[in-house]
N, C-alpha and C positions, 0 to 999 in steps of 0.2 A: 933305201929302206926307211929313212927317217921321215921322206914324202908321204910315203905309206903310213905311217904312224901316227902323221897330222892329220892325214885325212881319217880315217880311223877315231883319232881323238874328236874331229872337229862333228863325225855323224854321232856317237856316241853320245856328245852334247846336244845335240841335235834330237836323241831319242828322250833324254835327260826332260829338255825341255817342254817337248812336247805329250808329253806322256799327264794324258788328263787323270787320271786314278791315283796318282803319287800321294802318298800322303803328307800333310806339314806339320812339322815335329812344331808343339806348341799349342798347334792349333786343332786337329784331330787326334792328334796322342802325346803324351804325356811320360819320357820313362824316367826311373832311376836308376843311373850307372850309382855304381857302389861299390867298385873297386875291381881290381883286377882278380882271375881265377888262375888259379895255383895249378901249376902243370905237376900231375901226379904220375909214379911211375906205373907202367898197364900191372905188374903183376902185386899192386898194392892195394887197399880196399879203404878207397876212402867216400864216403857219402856225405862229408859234411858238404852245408851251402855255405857259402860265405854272404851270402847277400840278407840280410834282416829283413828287405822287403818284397815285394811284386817286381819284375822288370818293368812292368808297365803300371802308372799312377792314373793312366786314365786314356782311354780310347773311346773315341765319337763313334756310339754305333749305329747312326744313320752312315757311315759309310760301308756297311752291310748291307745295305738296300741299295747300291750300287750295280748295275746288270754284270760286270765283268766279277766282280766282287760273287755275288751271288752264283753265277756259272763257277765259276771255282769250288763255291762251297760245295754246289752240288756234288762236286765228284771226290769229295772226301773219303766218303765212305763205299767207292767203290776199288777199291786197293786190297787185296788181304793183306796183310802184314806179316806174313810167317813166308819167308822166302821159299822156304819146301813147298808150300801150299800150292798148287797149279788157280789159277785167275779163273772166274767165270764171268762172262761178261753178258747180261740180262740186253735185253732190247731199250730200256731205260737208260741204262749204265751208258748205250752207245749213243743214244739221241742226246744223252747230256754232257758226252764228250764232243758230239758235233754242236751242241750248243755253247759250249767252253771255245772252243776251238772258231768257229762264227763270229762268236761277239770281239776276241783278238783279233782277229785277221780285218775288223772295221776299224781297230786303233789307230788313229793315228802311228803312232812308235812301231805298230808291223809293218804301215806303208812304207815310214821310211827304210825299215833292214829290209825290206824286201827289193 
């Protein structure tokens, strides 16, 4: 098992590396950690934030004009959101999930898990 494990670890880094879209903390974004979130108990009502600011102090958005980036977007808005709600899926909807699904499957990083 622990063979397994290396190997596993060692493709892992392997997808790590190779993966051209990763973003560099620093360099394309910018966050503020600001401390840790307070585990509440489910049947207590609490809303506060603990954070005074943004998570994020600043993200590059030329990396929205990225092709992988962008097929992602597109398919934001094709989800309902109300779990009861039954999906309808438009002829758009599906050319943009073949187009999401296209542009992954030329990654590098799906070559290698594949």
């Amino acid at each position: 098992m622990i063979e397994a494990d290396r190997e596993l670890s060692v493709m892992v880094q392997e997808i790590w590396d190779k993966d051209v879209n990763r973003l560099k903390p620093g360099t394309d974004y910018r966050i503020s950690l600001q401390g840790k979130a307070r585990t509440v108990n489910a049947d207590m009502n609490d809303d506060s934030d603990g954070a005074g600011y943004p998570l994020f102090s600043f993200v590059d958005e030329s990396i929205f004009k990225k092709e992988s980036f962008l097929a992602f977007i597109s398919l934001l808005d094709n989800y309902e959101s109300d779990t009861g709600e039954p999906e309808t899926v438009t002829p758009e909807e599906e050319a943009e999930n073949h187009t999401f699904l296209d542009c992954m499957l030329r990654m590098p990083t799906m070559k290698i898990a594949h």
